[in-house]
N, CA, C and O atoms as a Tinker XYZ file with bonds, in Angstrom:
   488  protein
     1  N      0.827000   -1.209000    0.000000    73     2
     2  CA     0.000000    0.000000    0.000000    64     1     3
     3  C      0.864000    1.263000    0.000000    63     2     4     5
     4  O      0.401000    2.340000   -0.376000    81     3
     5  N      2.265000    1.102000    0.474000    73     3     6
     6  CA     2.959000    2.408000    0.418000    64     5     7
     7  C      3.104000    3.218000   -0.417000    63     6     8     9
     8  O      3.478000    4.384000   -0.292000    81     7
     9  N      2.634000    2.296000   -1.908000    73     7    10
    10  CA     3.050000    3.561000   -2.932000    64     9    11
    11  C      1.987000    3.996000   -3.121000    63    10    12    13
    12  O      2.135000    4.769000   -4.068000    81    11
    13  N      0.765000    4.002000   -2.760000    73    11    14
    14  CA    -0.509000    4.633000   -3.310000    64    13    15
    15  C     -0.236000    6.226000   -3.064000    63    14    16    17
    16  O     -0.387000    7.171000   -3.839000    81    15
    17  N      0.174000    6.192000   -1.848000    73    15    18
    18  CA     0.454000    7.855000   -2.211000    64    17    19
    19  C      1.405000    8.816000   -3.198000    63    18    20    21
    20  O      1.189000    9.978000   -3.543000    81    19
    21  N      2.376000    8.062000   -3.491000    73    19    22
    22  CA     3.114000    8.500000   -4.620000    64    21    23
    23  C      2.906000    8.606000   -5.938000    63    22    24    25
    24  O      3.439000    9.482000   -6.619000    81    23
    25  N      2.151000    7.762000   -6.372000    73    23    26
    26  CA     1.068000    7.606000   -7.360000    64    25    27
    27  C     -0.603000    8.340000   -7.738000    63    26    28    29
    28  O     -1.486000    7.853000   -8.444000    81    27
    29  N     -0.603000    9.955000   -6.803000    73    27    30
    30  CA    -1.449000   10.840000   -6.829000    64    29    31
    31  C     -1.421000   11.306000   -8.793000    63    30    32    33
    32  O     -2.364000   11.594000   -9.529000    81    31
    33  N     -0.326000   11.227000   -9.014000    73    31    34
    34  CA    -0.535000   11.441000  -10.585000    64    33    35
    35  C     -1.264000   10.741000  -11.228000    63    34    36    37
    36  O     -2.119000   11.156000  -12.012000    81    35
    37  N     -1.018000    9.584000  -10.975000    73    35    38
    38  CA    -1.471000    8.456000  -11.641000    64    37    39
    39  C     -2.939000    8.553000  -11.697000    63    38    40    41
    40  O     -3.621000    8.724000  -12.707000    81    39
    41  N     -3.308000    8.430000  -10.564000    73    39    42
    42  CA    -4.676000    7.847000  -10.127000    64    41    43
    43  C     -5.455000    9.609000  -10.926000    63    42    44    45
    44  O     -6.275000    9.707000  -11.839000    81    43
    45  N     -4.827000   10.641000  -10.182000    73    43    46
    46  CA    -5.435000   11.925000  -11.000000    64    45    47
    47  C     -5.806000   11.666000  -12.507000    63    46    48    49
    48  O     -6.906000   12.047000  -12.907000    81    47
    49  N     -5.057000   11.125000  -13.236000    73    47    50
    50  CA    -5.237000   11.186000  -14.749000    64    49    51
    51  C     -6.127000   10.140000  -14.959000    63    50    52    53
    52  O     -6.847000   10.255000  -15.950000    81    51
    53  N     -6.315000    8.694000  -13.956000    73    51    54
    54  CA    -7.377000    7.981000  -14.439000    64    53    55
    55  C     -8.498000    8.271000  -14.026000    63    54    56    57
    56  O     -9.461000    7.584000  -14.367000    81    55
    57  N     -8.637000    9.316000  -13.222000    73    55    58
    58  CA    -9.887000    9.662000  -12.588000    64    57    59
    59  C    -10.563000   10.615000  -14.023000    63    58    60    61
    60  O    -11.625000   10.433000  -14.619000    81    59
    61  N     -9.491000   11.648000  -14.258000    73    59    62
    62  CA    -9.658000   12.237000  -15.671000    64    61    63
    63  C    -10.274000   11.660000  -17.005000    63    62    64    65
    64  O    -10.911000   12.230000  -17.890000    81    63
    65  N    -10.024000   10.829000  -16.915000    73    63    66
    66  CA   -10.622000    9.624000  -18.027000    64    65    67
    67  C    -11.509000    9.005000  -17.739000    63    66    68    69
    68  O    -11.983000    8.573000  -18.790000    81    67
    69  N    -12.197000    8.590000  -16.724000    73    67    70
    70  CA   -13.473000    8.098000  -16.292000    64    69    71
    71  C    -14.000000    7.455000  -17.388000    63    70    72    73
    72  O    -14.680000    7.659000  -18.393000    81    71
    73  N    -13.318000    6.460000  -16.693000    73    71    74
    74  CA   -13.354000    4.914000  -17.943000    64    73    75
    75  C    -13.608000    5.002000  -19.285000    63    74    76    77
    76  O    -14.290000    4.157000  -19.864000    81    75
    77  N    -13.006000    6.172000  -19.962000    73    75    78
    78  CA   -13.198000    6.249000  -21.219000    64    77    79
    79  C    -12.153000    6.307000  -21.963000    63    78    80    81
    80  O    -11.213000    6.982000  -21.545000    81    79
    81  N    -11.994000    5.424000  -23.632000    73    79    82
    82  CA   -10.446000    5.093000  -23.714000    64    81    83
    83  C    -10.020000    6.289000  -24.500000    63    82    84    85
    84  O     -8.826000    6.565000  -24.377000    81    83
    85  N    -10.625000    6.950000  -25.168000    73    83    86
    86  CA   -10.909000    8.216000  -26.125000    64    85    87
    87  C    -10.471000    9.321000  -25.642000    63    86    88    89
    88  O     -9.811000   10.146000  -26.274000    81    87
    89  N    -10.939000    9.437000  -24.054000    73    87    90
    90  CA   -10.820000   10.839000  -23.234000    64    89    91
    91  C     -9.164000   10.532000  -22.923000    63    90    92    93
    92  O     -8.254000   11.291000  -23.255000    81    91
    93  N     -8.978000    9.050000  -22.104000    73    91    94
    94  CA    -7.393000    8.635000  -21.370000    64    93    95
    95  C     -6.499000    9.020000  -22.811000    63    94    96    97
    96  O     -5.559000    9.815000  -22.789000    81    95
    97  N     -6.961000    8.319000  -24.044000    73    95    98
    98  CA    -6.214000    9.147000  -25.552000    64    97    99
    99  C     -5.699000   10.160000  -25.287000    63    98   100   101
   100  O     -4.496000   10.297000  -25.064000    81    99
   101  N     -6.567000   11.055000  -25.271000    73    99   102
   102  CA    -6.669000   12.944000  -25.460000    64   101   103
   103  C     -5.272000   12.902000  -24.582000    63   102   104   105
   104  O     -4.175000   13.136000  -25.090000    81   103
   105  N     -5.446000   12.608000  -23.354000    73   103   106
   106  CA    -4.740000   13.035000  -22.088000    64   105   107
   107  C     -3.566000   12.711000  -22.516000    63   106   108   109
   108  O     -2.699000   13.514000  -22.861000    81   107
   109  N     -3.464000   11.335000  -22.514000    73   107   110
   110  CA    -1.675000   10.458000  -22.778000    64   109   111
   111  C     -0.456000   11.286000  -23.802000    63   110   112   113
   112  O      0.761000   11.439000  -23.699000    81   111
   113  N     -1.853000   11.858000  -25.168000    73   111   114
   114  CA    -1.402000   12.361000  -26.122000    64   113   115
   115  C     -0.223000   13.556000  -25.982000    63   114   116   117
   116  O      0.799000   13.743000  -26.642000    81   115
   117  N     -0.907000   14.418000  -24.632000    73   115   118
   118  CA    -0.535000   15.670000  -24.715000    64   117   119
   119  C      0.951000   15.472000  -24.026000    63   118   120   121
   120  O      1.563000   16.533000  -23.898000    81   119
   121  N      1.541000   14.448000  -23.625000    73   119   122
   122  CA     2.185000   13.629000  -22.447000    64   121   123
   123  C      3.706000   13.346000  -23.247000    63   122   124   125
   124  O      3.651000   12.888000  -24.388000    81   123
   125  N      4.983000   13.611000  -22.658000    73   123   126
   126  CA     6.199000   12.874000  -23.420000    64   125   127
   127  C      6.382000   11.561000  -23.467000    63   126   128   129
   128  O      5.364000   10.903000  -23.253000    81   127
   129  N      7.105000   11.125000  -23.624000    73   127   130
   130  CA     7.204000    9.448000  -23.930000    64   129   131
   131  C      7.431000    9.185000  -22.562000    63   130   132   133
   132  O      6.710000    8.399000  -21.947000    81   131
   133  N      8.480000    9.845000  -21.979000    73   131   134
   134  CA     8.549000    9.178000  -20.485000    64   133   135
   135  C      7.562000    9.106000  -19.561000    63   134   136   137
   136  O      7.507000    8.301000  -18.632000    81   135
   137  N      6.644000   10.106000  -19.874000    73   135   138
   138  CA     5.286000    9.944000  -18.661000    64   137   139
   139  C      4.571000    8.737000  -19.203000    63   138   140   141
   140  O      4.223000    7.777000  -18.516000    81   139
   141  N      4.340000    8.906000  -20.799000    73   139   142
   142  CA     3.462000    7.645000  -21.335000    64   141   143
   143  C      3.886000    6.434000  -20.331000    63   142   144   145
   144  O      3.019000    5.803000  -19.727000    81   143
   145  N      5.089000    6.188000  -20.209000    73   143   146
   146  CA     5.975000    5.102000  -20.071000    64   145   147
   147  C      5.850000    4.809000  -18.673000    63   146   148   149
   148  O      5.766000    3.715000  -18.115000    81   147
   149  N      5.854000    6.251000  -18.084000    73   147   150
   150  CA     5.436000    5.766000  -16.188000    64   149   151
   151  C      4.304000    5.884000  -16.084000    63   150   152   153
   152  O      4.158000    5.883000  -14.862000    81   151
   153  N      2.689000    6.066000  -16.816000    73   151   154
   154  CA     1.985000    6.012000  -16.646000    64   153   155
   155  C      1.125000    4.271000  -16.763000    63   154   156   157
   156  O      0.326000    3.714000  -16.011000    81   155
   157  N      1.770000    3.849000  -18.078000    73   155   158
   158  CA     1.580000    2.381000  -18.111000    64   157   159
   159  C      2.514000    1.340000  -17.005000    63   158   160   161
   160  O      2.343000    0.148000  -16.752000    81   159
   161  N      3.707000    2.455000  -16.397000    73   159   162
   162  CA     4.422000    0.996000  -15.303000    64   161   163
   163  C      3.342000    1.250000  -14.412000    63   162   164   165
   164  O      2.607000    0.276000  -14.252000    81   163
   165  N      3.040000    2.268000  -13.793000    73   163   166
   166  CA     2.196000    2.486000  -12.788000    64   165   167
   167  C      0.312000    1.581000  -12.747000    63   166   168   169
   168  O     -0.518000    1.389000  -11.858000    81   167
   169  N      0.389000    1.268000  -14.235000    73   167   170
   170  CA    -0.792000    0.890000  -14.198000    64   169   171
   171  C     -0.703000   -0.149000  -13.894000    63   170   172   173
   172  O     -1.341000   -0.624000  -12.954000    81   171
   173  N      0.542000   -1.126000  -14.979000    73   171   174
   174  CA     0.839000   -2.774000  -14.640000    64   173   175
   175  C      0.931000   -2.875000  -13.493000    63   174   176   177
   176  O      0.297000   -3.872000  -13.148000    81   175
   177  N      1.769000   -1.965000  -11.956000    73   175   178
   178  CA     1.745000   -2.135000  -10.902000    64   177   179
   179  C      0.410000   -2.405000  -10.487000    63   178   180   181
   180  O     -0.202000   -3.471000  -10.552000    81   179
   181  N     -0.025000   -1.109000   -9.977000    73   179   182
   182  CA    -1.573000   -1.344000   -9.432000    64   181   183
   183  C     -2.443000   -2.911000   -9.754000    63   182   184   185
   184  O     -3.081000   -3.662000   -9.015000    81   183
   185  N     -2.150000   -2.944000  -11.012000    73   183   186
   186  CA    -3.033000   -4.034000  -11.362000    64   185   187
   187  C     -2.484000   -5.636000  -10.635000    63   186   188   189
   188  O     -3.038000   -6.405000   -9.848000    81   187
   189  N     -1.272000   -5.664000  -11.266000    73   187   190
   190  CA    -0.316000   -6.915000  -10.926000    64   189   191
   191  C     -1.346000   -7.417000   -9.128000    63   190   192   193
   192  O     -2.092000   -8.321000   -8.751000    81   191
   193  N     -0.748000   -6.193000   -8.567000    73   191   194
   194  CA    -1.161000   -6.130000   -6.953000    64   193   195
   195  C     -2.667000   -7.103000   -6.870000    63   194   196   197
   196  O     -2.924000   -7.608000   -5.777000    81   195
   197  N     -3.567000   -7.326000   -7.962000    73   195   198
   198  CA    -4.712000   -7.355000   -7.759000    64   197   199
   199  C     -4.612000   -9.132000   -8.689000    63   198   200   201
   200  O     -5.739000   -9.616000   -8.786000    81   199
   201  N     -3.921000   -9.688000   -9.069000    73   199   202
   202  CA    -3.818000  -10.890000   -9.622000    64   201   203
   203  C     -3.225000  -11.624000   -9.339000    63   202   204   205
   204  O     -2.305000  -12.239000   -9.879000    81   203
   205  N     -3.851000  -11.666000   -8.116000    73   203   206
   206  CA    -2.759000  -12.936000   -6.748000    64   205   207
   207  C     -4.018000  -13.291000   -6.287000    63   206   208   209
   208  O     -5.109000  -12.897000   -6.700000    81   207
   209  N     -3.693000  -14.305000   -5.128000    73   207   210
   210  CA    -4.743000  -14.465000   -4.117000    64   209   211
   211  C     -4.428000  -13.370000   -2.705000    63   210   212   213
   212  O     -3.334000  -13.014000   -2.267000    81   211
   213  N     -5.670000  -13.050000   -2.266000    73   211   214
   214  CA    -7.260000  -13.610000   -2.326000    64   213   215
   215  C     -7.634000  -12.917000   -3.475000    63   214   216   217
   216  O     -8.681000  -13.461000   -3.825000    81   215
   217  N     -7.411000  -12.159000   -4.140000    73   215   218
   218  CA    -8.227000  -11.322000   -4.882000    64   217   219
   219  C     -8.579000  -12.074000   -6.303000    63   218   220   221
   220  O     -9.276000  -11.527000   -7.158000    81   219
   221  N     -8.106000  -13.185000   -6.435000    73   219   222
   222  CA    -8.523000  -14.352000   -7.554000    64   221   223
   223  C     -9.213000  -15.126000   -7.381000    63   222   224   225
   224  O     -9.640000  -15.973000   -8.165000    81   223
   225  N     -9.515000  -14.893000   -5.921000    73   223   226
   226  CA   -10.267000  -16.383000   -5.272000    64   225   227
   227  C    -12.007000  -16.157000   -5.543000    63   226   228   229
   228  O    -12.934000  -16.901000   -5.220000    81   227
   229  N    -12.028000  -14.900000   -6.225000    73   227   230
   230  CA   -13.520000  -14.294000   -6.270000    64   229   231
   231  C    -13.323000  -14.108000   -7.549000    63   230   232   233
   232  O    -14.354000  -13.509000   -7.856000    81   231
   233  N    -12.512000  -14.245000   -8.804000    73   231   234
   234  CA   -12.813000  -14.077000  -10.050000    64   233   235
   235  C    -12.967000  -15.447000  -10.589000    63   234   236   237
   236  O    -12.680000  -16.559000  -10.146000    81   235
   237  N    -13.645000  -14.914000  -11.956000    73   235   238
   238  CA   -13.872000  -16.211000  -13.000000    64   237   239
   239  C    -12.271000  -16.758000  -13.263000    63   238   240   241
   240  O    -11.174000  -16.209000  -13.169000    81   239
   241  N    -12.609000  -17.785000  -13.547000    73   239   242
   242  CA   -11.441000  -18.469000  -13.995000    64   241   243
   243  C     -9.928000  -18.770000  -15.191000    63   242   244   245
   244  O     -9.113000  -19.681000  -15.335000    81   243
   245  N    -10.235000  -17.190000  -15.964000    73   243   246
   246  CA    -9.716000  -17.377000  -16.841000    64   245   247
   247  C     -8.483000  -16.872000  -16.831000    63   246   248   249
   248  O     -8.631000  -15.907000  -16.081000    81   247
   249  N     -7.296000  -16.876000  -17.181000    73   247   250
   250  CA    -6.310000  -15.578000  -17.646000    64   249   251
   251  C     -6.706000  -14.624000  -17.749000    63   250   252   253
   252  O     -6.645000  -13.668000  -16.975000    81   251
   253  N     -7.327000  -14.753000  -19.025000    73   251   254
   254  CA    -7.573000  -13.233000  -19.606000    64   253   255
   255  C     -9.057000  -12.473000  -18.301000    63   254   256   257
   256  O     -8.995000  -11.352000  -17.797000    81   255
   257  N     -9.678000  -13.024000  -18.177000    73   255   258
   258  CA   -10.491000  -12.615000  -16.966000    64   257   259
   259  C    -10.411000  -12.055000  -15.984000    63   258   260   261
   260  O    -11.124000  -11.252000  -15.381000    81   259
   261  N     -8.804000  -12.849000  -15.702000    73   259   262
   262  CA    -8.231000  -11.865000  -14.119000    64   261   263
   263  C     -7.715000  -10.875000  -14.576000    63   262   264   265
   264  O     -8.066000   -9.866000  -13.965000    81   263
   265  N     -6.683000  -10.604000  -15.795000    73   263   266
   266  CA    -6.033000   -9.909000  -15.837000    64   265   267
   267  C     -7.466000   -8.590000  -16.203000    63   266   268   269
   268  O     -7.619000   -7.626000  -15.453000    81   267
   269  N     -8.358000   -8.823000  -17.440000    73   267   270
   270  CA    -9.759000   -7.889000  -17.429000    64   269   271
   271  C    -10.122000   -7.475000  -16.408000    63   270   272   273
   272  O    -10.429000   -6.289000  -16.534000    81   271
   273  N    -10.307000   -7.975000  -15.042000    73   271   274
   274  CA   -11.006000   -7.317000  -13.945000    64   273   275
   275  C    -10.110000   -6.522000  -13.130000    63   274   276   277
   276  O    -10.411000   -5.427000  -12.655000    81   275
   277  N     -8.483000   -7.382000  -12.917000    73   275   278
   278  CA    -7.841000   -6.280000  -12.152000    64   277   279
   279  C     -7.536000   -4.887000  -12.954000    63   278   280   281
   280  O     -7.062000   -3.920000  -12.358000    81   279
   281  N     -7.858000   -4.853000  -14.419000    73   279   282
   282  CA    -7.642000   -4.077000  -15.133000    64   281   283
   283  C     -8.701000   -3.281000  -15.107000    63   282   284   285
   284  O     -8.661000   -2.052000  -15.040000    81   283
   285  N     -9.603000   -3.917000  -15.157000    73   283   286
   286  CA   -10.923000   -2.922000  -14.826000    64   285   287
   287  C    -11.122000   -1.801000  -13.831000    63   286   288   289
   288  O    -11.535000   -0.643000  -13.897000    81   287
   289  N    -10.455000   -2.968000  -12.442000    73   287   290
   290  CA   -10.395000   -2.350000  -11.030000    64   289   291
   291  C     -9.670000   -0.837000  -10.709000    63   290   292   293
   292  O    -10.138000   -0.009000   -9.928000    81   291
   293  N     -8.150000   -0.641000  -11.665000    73   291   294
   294  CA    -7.823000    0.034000  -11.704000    64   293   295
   295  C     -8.231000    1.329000  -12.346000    63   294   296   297
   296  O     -7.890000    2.469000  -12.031000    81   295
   297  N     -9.208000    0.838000  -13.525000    73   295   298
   298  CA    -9.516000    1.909000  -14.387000    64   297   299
   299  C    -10.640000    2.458000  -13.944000    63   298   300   301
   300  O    -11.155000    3.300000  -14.681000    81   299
   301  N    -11.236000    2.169000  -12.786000    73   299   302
   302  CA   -11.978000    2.837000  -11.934000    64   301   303
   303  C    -11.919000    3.748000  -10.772000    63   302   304   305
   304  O    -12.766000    4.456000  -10.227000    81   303
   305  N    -10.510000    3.489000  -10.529000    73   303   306
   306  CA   -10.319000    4.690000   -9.831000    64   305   307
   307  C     -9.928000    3.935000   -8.619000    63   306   308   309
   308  O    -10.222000    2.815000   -8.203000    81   307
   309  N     -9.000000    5.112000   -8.079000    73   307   310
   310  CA    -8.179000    5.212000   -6.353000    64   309   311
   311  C     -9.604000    4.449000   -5.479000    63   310   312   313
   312  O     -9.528000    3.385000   -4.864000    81   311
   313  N    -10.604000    5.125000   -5.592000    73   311   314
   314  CA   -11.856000    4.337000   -4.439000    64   313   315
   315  C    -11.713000    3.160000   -4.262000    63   314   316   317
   316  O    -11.319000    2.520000   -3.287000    81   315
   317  N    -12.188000    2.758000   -5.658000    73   315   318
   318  CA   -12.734000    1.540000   -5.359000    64   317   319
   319  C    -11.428000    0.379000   -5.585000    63   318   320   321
   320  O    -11.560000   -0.842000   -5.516000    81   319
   321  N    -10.057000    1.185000   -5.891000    73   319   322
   322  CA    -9.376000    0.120000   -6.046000    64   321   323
   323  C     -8.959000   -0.505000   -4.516000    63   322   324   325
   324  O     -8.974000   -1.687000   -4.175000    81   323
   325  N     -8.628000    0.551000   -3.805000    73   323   326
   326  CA    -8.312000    0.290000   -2.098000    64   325   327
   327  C     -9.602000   -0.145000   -1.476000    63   326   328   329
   328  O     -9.418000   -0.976000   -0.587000    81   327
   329  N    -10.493000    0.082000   -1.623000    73   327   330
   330  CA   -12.011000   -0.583000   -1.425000    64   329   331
   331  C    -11.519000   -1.919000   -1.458000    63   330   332   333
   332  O    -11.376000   -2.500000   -0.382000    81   331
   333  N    -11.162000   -2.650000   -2.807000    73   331   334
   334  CA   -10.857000   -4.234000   -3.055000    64   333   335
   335  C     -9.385000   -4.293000   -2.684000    63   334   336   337
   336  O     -8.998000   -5.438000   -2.451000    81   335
   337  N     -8.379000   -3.244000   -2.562000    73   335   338
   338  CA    -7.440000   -4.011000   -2.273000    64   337   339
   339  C     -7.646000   -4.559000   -0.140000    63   338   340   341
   340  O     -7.143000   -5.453000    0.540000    81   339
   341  N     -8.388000   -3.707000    0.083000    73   339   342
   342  CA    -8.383000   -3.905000    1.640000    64   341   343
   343  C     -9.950000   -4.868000    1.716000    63   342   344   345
   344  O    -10.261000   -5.167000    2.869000    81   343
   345  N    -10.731000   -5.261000    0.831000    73   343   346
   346  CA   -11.688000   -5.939000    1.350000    64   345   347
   347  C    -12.095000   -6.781000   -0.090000    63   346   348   349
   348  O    -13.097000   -6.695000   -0.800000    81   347
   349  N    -10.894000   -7.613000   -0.195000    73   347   350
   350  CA   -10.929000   -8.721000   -1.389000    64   349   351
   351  C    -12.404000   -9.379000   -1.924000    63   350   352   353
   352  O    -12.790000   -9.837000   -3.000000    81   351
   353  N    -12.977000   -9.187000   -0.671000    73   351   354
   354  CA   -14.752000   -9.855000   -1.371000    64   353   355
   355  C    -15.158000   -9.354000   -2.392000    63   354   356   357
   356  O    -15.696000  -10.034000   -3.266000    81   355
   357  N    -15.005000   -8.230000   -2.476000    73   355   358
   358  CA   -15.709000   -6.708000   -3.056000    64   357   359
   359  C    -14.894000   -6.798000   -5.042000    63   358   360   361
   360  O    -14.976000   -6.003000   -5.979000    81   359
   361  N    -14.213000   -8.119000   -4.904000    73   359   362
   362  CA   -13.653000   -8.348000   -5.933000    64   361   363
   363  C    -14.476000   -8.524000   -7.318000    63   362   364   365
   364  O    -14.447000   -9.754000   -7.352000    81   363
   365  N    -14.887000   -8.310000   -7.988000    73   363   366
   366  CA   -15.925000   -9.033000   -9.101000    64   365   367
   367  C    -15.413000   -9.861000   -9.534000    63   366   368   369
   368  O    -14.216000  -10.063000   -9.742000    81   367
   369  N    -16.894000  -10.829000   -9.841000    73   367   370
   370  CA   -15.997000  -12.061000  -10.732000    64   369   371
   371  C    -16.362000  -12.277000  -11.955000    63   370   372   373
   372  O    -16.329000  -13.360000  -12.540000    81   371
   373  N    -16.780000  -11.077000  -12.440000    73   371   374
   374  CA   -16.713000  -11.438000  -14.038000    64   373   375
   375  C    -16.831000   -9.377000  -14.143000    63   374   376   377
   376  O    -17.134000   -8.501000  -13.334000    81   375
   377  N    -16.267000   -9.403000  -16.048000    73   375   378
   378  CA   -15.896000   -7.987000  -16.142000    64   377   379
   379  C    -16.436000   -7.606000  -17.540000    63   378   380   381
   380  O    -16.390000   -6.550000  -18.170000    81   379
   381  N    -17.099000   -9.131000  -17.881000    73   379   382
   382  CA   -17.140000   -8.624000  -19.743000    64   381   383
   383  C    -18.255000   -7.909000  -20.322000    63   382   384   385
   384  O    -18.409000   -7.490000  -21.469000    81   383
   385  N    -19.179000   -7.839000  -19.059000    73   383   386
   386  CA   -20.344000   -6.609000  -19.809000    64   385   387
   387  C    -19.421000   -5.252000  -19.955000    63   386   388   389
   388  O    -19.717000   -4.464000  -20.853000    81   387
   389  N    -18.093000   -4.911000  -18.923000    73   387   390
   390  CA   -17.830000   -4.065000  -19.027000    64   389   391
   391  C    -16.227000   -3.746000  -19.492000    63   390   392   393
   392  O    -15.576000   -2.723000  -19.280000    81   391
   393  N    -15.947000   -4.609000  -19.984000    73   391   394
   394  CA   -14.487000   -4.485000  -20.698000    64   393   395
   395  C    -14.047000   -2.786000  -21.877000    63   394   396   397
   396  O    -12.961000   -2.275000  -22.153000    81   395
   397  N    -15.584000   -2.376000  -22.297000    73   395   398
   398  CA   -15.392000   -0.870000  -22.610000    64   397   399
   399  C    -14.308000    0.007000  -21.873000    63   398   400   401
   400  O    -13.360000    0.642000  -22.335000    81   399
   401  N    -14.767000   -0.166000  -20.536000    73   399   402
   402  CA   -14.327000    0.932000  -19.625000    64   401   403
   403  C    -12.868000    0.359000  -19.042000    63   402   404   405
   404  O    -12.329000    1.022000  -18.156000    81   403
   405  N    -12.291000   -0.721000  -19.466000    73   403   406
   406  CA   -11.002000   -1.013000  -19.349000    64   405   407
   407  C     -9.539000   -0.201000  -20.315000    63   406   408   409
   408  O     -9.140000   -0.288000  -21.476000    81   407
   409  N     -8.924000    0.866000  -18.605000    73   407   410
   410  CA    -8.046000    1.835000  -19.854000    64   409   411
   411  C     -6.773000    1.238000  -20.340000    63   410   412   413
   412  O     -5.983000    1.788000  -21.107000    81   411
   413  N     -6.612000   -0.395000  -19.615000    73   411   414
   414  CA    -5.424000   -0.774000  -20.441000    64   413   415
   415  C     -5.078000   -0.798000  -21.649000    63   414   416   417
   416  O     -6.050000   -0.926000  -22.393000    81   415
   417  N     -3.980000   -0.721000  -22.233000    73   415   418
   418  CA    -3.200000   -0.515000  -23.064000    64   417   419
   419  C     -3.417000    0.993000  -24.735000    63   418   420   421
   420  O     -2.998000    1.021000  -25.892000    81   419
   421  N     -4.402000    2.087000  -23.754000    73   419   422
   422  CA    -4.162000    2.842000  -24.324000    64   421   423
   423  C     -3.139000    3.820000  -24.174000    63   422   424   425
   424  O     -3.089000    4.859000  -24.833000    81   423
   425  N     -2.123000    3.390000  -23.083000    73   423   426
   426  CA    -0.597000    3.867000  -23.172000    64   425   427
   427  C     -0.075000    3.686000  -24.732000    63   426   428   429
   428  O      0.253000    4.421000  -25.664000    81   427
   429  N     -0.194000    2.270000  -24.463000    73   427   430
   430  CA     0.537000    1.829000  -25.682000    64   429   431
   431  C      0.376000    2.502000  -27.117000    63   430   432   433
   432  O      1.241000    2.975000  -27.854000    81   431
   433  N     -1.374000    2.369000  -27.327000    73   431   434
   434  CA    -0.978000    2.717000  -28.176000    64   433   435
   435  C     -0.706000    4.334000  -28.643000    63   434   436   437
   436  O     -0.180000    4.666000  -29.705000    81   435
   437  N     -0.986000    4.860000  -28.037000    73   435   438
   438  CA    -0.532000    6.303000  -27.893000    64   437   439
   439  C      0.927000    6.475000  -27.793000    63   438   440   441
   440  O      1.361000    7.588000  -28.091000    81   439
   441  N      1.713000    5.613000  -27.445000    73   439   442
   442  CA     2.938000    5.626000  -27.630000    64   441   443
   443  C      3.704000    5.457000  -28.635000    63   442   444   445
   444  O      4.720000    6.084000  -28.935000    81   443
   445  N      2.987000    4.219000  -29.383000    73   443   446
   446  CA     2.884000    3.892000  -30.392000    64   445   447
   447  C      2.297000    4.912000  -31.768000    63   446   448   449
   448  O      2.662000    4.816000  -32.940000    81   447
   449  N      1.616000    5.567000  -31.377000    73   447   450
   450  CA     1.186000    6.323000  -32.378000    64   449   451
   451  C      2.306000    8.136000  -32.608000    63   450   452   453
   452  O      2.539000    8.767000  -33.639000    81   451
   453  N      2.686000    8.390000  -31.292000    73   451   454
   454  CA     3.266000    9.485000  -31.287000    64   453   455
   455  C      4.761000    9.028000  -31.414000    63   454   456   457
   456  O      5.548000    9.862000  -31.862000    81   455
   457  N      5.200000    7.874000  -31.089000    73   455   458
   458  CA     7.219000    7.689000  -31.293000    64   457   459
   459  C      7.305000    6.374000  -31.669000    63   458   460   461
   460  O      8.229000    5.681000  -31.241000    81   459
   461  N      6.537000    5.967000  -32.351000    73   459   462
   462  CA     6.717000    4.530000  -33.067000    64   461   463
   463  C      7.283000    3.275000  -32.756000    63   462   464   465
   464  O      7.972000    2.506000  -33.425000    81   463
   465  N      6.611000    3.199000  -30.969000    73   463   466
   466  CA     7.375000    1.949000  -30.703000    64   465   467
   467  C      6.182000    1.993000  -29.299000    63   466   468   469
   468  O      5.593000    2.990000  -28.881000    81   467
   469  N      6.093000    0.658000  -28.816000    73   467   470
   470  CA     5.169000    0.601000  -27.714000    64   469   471
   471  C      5.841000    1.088000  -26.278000    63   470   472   473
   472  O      6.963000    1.595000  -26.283000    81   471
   473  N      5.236000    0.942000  -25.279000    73   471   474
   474  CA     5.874000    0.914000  -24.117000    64   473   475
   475  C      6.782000    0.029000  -23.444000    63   474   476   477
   476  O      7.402000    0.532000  -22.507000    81   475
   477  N      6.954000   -0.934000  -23.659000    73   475   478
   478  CA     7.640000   -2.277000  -23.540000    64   477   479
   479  C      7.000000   -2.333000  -22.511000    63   478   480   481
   480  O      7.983000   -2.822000  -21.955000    81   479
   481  N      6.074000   -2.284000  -21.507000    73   479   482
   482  CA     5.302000   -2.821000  -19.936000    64   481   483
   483  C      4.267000   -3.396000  -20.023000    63   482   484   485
   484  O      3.194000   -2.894000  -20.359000    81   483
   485  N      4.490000   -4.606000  -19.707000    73   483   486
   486  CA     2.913000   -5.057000  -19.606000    64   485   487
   487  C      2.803000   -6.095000  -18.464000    63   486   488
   488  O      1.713000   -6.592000  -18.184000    81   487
């Protein structure tokens, strides 16, 4: 939990985007390569944190499922991510009505689109 506070940037810009991948675009765009770049480590962090147990012990069963929901989790914001990281129930176990609002990997491609190479983080 120690780095949540250091990560006020972070969480600011996904709050900014409010689960939308179009708006997180706009934002990333205006951004140098190196923020792109700590904005996607910061995300893989947060998330990683959330694809262990217990917090798997309440999702569907898939790969791609866990990695969708902790991805989800994050792209919802500082609340509700410490919400589930401190009360694992609160975990969902399925994410695919709402995989829209998942802002992973629009680092990438925004990175990709402005210096022609991805982020290398995932």
């Amino acid at each position: 939990m120690h780095h949540i506070q250091t990560l006020e940037w972070f969480w600011s810009i996904i709050k900014k985007a409010d689960c939308n991948r179009e708006k997180l675009k706009e934002i990333l765009s205006a951004f140098k390569k190196e923020e792109i770049i700590r904005f996607q480590e910061n995300f893989v962090d947060a998330s990683i944190e959330l694809q262990d147990k217990p917090y798997t012990d309440y999702m569907e069963e898939s790969e791609d499922g866990v990695e969708d929901i902790a991805n989800w989790i994050v792209s919802n914001g500082l609340d509700l991510y410490v919400s589930v990281i401190k009360n694992p129930e609160k975990t969902p176990y399925s994410v695919n009505e709402f995989t829209n609002q998942i802002l992973y990997g629009v680092a990438d491609e925004v990175c990709r689109e402005k210096y022609g190479e991805s982020t290398g983080i995932y």
